[in-house]
N, CA, C and O atoms as a GROMACS GRO file, in nm:
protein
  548
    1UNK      N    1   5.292   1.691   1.491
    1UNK     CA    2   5.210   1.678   1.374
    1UNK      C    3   5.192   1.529   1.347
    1UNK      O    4   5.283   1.448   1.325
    2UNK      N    5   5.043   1.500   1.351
    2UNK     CA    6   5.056   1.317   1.351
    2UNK      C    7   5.016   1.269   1.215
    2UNK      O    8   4.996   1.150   1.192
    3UNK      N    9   5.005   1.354   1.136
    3UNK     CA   10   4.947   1.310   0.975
    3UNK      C   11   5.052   1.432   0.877
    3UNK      O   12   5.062   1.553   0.896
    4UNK      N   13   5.111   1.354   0.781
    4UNK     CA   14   5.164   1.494   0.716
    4UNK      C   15   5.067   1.543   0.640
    4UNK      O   16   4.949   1.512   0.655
    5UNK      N   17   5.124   1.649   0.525
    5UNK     CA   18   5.035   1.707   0.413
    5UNK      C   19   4.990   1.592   0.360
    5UNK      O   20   4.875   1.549   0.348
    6UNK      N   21   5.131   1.530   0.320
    6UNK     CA   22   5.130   1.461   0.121
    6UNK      C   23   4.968   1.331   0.184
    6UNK      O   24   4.881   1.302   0.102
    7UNK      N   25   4.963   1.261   0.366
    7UNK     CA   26   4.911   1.202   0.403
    7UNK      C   27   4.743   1.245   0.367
    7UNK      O   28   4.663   1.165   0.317
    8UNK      N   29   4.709   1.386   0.404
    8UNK     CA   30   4.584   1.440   0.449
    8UNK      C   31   4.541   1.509   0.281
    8UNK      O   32   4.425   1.546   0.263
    9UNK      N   33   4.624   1.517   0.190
    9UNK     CA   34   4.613   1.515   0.044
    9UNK      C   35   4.542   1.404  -0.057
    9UNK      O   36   4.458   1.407  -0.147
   10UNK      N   37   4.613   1.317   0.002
   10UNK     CA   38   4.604   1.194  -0.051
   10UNK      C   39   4.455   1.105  -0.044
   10UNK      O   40   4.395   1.043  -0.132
   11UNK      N   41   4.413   1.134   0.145
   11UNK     CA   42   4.287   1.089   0.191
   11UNK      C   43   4.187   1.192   0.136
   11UNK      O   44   4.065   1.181   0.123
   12UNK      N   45   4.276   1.307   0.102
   12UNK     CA   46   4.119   1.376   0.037
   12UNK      C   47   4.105   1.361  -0.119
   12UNK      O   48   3.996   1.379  -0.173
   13UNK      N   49   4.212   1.330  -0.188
   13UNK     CA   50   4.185   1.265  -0.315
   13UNK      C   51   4.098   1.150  -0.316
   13UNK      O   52   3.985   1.134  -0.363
   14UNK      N   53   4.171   1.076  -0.258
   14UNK     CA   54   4.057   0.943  -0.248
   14UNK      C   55   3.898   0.933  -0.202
   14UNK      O   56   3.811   0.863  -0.254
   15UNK      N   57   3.887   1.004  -0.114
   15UNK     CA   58   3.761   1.042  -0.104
   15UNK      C   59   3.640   1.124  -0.176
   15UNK      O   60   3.521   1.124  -0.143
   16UNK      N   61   3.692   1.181  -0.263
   16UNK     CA   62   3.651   1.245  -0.354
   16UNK      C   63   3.645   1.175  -0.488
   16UNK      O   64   3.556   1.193  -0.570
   17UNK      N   65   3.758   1.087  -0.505
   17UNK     CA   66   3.724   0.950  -0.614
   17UNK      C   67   3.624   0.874  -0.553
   17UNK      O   68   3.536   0.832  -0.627
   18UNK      N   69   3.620   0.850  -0.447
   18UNK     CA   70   3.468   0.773  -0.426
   18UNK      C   71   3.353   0.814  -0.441
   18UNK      O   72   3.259   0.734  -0.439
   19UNK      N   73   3.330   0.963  -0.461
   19UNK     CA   74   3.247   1.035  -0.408
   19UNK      C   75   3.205   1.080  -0.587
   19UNK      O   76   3.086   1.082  -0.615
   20UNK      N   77   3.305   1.112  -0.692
   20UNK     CA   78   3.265   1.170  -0.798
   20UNK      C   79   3.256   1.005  -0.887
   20UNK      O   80   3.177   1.005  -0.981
   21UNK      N   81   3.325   0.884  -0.862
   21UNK     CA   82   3.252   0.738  -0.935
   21UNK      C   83   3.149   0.681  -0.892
   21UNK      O   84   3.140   0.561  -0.916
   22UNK      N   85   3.050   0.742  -0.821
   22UNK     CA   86   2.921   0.691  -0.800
   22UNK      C   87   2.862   0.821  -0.829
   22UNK      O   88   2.796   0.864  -0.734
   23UNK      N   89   2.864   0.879  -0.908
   23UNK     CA   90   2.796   1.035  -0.942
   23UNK      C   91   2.715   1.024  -1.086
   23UNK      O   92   2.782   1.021  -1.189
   24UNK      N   93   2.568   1.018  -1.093
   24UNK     CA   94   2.583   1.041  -1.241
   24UNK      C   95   2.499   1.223  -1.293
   24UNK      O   96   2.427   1.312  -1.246
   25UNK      N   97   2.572   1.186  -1.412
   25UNK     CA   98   2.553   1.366  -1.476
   25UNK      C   99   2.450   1.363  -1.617
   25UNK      O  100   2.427   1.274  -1.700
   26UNK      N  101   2.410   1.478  -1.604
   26UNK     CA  102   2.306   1.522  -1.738
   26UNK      C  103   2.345   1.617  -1.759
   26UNK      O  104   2.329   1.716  -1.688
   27UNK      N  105   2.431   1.607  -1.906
   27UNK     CA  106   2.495   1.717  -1.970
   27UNK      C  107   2.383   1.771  -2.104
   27UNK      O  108   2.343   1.693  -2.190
   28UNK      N  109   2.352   1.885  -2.099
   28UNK     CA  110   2.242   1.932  -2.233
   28UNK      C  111   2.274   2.031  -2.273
   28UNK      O  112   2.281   2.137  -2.210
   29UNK      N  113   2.300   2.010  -2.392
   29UNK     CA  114   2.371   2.093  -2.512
   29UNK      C  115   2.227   2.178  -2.611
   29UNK      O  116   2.118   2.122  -2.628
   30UNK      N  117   2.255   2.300  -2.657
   30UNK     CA  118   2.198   2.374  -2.732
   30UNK      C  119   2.253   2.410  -2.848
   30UNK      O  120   2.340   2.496  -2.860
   31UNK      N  121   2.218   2.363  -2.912
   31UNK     CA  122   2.305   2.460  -3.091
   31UNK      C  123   2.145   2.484  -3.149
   31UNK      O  124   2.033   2.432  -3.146
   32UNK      N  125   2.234   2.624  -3.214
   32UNK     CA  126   2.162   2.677  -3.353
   32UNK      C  127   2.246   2.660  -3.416
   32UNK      O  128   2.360   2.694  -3.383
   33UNK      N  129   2.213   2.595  -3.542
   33UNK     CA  130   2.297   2.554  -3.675
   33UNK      C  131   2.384   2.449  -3.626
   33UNK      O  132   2.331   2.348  -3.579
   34UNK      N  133   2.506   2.458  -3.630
   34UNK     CA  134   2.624   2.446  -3.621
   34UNK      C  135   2.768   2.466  -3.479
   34UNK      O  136   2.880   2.424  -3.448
   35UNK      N  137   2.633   2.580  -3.426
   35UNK     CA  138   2.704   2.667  -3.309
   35UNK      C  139   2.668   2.633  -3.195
   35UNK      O  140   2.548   2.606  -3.194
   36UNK      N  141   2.725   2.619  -3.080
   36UNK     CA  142   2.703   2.594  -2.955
   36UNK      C  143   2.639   2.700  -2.840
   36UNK      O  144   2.697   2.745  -2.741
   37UNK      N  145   2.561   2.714  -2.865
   37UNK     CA  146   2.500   2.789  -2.756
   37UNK      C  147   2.527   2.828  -2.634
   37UNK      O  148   2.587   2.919  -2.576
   38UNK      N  149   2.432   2.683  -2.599
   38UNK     CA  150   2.464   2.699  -2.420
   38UNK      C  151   2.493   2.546  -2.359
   38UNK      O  152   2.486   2.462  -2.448
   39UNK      N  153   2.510   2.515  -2.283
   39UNK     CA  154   2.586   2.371  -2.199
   39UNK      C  155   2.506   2.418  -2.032
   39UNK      O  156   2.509   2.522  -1.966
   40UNK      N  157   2.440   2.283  -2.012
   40UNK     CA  158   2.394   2.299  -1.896
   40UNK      C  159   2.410   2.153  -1.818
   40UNK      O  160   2.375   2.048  -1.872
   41UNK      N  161   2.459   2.157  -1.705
   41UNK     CA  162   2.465   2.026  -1.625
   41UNK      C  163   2.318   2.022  -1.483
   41UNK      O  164   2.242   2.100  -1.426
   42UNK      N  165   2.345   1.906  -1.486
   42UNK     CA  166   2.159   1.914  -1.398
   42UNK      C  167   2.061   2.007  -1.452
   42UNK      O  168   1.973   1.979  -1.372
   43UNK      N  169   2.022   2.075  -1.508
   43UNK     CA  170   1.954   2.144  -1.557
   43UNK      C  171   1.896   2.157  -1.699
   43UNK      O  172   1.964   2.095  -1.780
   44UNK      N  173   1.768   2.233  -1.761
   44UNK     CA  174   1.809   2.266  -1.935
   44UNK      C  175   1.884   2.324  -1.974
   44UNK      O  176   1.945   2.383  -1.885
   45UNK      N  177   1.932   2.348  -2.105
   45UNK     CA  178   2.006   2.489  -2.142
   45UNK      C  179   1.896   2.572  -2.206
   45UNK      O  180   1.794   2.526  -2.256
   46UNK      N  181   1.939   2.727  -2.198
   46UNK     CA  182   1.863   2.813  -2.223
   46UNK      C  183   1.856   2.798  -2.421
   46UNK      O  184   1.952   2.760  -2.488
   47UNK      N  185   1.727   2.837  -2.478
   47UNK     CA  186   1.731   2.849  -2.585
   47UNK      C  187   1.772   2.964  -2.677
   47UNK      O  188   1.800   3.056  -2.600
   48UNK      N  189   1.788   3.006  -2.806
   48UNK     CA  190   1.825   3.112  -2.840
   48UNK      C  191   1.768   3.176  -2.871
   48UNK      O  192   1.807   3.288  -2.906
   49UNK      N  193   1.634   3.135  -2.876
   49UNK     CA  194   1.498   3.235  -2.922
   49UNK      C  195   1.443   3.193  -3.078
   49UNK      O  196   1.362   3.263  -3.140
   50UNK      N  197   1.504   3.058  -3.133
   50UNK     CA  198   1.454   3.076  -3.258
   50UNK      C  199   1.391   2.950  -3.222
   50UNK      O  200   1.454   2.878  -3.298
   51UNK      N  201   1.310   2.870  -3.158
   51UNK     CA  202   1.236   2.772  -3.112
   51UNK      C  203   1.126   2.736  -3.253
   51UNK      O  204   1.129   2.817  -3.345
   52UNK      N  205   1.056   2.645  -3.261
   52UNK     CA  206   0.956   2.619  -3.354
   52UNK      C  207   0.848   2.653  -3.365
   52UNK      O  208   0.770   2.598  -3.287
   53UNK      N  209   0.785   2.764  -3.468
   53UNK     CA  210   0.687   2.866  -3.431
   53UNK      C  211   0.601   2.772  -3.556
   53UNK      O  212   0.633   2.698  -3.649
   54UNK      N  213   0.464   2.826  -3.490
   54UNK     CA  214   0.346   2.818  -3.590
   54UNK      C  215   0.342   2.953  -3.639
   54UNK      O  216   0.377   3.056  -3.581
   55UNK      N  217   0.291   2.937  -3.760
   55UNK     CA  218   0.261   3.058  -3.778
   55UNK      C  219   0.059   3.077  -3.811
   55UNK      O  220  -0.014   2.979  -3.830
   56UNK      N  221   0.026   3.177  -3.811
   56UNK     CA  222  -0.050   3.170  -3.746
   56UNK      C  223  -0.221   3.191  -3.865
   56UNK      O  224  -0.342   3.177  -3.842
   57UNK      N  225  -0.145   3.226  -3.983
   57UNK     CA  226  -0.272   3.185  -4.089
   57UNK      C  227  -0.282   2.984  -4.136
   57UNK      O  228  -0.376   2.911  -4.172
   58UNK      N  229  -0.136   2.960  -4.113
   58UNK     CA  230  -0.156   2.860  -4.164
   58UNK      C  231  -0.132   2.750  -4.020
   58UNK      O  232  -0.085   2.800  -3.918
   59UNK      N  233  -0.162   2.624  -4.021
   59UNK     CA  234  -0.089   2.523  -3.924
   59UNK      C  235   0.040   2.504  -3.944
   59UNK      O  236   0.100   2.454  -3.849
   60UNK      N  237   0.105   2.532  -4.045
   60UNK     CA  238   0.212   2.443  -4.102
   60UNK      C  239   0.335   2.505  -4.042
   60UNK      O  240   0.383   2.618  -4.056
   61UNK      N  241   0.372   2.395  -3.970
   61UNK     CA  242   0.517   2.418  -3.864
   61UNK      C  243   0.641   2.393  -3.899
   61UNK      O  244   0.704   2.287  -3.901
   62UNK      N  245   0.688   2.560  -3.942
   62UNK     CA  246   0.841   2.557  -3.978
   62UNK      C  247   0.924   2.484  -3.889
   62UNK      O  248   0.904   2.470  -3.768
   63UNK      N  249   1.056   2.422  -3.984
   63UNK     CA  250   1.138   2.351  -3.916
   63UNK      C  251   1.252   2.449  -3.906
   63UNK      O  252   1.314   2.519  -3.987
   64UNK      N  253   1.259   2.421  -3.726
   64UNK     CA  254   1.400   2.552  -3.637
   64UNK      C  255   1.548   2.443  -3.713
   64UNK      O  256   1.555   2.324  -3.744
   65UNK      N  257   1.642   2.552  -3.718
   65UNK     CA  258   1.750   2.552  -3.701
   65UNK      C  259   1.815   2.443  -3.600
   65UNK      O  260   1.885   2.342  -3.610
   66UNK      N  261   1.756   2.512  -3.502
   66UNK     CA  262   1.764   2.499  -3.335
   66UNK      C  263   1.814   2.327  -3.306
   66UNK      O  264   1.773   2.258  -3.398
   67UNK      N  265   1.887   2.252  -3.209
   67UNK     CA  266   1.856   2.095  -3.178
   67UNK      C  267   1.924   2.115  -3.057
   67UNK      O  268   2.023   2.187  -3.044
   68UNK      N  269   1.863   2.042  -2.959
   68UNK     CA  270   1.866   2.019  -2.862
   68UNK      C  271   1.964   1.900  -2.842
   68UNK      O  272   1.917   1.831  -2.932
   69UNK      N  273   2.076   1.814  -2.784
   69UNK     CA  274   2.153   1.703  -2.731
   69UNK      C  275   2.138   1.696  -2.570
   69UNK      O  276   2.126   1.776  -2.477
   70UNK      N  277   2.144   1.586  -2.585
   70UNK     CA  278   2.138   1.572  -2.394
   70UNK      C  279   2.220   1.395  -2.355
   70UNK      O  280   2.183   1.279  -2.375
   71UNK      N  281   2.316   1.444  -2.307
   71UNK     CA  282   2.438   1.330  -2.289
   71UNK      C  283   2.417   1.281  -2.180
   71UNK      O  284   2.441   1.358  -2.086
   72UNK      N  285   2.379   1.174  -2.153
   72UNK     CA  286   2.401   1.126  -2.023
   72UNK      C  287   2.460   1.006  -1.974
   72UNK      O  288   2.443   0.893  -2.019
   73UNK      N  289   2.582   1.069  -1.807
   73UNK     CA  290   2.697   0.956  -1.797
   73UNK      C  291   2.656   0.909  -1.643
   73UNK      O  292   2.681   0.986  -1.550
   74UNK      N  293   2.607   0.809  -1.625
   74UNK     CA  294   2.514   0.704  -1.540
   74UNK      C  295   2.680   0.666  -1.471
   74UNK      O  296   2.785   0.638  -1.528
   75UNK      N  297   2.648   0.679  -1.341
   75UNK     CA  298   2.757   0.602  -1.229
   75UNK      C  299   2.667   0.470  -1.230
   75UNK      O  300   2.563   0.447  -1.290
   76UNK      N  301   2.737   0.395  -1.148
   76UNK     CA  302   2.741   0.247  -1.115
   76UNK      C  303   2.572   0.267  -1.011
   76UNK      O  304   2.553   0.327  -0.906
   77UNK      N  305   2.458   0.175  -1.112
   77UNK     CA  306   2.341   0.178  -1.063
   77UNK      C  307   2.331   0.115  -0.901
   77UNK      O  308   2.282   0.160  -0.797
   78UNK      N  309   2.414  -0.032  -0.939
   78UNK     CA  310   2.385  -0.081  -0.861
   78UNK      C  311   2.517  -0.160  -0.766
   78UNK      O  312   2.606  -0.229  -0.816
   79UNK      N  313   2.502  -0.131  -0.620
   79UNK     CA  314   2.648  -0.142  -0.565
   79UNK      C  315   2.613  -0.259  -0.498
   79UNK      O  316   2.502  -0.276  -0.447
   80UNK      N  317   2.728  -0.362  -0.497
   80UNK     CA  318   2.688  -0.489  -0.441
   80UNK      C  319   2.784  -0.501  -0.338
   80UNK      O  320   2.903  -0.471  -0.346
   81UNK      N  321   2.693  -0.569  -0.192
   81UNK     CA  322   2.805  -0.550  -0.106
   81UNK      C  323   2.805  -0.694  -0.085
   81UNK      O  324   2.695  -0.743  -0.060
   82UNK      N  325   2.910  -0.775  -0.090
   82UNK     CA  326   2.946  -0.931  -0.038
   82UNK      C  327   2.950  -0.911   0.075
   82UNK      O  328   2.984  -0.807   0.131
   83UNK      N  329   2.911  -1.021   0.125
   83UNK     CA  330   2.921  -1.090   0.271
   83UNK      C  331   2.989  -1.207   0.306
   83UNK      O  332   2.992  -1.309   0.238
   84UNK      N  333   3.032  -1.194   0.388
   84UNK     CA  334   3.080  -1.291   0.479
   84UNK      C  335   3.064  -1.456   0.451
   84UNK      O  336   3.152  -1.529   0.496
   85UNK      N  337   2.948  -1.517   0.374
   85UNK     CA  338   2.919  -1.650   0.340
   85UNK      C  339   2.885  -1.651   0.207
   85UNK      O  340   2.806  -1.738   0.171
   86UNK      N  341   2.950  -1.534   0.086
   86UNK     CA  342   3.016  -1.526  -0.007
   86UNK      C  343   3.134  -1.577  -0.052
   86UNK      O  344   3.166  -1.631  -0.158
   87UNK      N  345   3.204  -1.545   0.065
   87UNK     CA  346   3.370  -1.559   0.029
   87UNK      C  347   3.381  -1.722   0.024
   87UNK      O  348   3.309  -1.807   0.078
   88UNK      N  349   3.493  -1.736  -0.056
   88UNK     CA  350   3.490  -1.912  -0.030
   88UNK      C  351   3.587  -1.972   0.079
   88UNK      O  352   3.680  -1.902   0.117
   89UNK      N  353   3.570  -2.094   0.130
   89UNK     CA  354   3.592  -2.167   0.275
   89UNK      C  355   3.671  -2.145   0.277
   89UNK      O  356   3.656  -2.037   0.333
   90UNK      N  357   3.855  -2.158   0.249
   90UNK     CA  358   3.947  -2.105   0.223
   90UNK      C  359   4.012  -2.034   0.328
   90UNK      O  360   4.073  -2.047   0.434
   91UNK      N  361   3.943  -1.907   0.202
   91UNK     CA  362   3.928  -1.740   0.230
   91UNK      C  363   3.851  -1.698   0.335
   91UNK      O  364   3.867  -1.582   0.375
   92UNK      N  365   3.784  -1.758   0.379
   92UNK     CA  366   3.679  -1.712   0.523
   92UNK      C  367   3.766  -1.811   0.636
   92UNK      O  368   3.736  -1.803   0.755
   93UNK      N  369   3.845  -1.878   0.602
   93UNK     CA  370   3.916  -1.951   0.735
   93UNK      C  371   4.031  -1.865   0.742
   93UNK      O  372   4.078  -1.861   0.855
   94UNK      N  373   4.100  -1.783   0.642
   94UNK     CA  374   4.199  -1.706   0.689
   94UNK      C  375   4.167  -1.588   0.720
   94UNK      O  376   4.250  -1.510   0.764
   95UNK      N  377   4.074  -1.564   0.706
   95UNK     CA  378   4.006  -1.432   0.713
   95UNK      C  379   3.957  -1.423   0.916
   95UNK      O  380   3.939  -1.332   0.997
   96UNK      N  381   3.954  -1.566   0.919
   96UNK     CA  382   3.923  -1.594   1.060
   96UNK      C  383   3.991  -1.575   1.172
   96UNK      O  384   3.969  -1.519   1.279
   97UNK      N  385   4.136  -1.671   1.090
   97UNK     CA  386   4.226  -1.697   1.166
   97UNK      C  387   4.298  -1.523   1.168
   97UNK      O  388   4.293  -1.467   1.277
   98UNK      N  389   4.352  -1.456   1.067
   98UNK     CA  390   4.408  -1.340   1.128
   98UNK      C  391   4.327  -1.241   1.177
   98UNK      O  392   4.394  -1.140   1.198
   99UNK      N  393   4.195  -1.224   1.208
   99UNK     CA  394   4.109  -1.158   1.238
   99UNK      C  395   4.115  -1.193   1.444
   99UNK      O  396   4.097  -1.100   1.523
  100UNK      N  397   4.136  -1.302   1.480
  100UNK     CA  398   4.134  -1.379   1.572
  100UNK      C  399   4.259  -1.375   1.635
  100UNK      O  400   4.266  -1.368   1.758
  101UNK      N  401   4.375  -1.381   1.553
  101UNK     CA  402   4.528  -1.346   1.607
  101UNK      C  403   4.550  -1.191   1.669
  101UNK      O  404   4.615  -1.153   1.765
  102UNK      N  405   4.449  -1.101   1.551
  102UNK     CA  406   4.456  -0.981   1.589
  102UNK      C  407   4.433  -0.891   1.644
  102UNK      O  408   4.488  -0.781   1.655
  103UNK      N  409   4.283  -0.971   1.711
  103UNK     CA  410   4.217  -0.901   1.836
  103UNK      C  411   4.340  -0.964   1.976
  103UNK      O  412   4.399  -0.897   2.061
  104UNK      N  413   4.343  -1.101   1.954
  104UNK     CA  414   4.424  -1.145   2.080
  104UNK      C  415   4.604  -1.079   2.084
  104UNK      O  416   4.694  -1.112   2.160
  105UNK      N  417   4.605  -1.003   1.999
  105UNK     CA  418   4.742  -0.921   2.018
  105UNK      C  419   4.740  -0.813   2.107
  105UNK      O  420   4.832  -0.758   2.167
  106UNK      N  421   4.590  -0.789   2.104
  106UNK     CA  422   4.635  -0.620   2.170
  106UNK      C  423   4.529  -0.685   2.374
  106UNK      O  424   4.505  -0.615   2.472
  107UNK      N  425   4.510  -0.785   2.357
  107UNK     CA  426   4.480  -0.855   2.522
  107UNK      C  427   4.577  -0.802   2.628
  107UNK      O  428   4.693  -0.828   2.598
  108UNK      N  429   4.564  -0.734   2.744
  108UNK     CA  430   4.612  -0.710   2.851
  108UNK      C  431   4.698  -0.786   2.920
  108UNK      O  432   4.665  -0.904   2.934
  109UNK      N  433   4.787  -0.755   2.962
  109UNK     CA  434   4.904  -0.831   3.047
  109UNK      C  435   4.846  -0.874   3.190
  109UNK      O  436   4.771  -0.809   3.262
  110UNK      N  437   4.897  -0.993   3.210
  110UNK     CA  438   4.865  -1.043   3.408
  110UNK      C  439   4.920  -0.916   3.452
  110UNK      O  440   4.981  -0.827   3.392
  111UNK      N  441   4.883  -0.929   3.570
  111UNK     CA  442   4.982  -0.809   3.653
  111UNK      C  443   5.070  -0.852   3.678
  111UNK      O  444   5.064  -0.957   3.743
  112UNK      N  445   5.204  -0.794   3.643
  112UNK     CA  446   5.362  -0.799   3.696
  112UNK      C  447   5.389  -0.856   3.833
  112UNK      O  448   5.355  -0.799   3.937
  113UNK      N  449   5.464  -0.995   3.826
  113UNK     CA  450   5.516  -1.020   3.969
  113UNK      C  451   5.618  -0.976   4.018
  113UNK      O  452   5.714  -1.010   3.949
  114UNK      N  453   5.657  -0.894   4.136
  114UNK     CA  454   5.760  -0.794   4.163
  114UNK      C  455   5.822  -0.893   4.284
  114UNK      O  456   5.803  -0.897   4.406
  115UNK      N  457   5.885  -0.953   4.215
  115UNK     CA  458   5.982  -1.054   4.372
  115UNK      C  459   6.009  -1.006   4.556
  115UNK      O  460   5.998  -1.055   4.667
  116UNK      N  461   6.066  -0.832   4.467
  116UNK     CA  462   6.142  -0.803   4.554
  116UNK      C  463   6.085  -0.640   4.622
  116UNK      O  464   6.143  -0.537   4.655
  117UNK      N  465   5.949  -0.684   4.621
  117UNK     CA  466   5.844  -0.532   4.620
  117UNK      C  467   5.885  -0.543   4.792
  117UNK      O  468   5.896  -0.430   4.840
  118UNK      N  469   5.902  -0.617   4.861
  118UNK     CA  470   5.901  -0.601   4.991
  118UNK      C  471   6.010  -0.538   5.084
  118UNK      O  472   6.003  -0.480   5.192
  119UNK      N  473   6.114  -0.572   4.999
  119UNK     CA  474   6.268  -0.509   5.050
  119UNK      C  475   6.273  -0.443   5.058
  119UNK      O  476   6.236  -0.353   4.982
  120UNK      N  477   6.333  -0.437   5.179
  120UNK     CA  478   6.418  -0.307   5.178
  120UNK      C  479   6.581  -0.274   5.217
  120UNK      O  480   6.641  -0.307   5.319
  121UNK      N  481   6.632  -0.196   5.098
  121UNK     CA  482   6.744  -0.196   5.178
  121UNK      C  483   6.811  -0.127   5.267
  121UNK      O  484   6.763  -0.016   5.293
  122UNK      N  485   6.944  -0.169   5.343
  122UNK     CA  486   7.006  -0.140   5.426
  122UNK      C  487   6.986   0.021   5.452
  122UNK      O  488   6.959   0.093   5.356
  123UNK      N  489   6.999   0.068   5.565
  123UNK     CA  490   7.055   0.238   5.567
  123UNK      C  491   7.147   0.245   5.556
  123UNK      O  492   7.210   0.175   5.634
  124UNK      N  493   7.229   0.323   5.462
  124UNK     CA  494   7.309   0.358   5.476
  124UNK      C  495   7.369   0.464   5.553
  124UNK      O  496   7.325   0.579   5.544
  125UNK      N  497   7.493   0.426   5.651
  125UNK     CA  498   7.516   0.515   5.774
  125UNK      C  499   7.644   0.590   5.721
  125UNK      O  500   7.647   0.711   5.742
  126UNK      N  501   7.761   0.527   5.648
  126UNK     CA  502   7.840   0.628   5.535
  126UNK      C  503   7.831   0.569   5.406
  126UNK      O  504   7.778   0.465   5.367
  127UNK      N  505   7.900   0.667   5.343
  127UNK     CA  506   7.891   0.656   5.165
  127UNK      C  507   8.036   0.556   5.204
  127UNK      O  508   8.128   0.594   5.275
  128UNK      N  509   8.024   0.409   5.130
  128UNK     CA  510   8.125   0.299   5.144
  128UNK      C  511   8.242   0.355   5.018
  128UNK      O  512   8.364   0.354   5.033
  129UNK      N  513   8.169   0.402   4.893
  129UNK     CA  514   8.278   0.442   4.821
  129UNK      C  515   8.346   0.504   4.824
  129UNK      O  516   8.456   0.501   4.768
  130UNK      N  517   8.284   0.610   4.921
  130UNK     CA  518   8.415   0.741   4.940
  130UNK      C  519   8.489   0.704   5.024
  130UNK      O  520   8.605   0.744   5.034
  131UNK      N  521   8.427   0.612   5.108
  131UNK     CA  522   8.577   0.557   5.251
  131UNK      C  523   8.680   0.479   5.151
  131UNK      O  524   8.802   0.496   5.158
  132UNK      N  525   8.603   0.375   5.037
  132UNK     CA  526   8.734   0.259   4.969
  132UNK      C  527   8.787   0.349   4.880
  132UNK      O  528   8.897   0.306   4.846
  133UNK      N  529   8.753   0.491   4.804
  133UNK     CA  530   8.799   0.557   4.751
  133UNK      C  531   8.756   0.473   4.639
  133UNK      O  532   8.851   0.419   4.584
  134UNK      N  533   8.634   0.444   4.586
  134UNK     CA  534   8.619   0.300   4.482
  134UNK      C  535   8.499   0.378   4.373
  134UNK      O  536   8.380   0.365   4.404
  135UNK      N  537   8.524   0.428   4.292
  135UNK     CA  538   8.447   0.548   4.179
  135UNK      C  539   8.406   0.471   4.068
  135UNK      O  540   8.474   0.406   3.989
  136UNK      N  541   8.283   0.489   4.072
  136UNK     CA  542   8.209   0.414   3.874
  136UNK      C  543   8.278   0.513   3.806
  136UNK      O  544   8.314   0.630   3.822
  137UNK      N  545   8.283   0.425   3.724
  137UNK     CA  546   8.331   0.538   3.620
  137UNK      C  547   8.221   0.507   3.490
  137UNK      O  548   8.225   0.575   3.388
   0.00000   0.00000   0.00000
């Protein structure tokens, strides 16, 4: 197992904080009177049916109950990405220097010189330890 839980938890929290702070929402609220109706996100909310009627001998337009709210929470409009001849001289020379140490860390080895690739040794014609009676221990 090359990632634990608490690891693959964690990256999905965070990703999802990135993902819901650049989000923005339109929350719209409905009351009659006093009372809350309905709550709608991206969308309207439905009304309750007592909307603002004419009536119909006269022009004169009763005032509804009814009010409409509409909340809205705006993420970050505008995302600024710095560059490279932003940063100050400093900070872009160390930024250099371990950037530069760190590619040349993972550089390939010469090939291994093996002194003794050619030898060979002796045959052995008896086992010498078992004649001296002479045991690693």
């Amino acid at each position: 197992m090359k990632f634990s839980y608490l690891h693959k938890t964690i990256s999905f929290a965070l990703s999802f904080l990135v993902l819901f702070s650049t989000l923005s929402l339109t929350i719209d609220k409905h009351f009659c009177g006093d009372v809350l109706i309905d709550v709608a996100i991206f969308s309207e909310s439905k009304n309750c049916g007592m909307d603002i009627s004419k009536t119909e001998q006269t022009d004169v337009i009763e005032k509804s109950c009814c009010k409409n709210e509409i909340d809205v929470i705006e993420g970050p409009s505008d995302l600024t990405i710095n560059s490279f001849e932003d940063l100050e001289f400093s900070l872009q020379q160390v930024l250099f220097a371990y950037s530069y140490s760190y590619i040349n860390l993972f550089e390939g080895l010469p090939s291994l010189v093996i002194p003794h690739s050619d030898y060979l040794p002796p045959t052995l014609v008896e086992d010498i330890h078992l004649l001296d009676e002479v045991y690693l221990i």
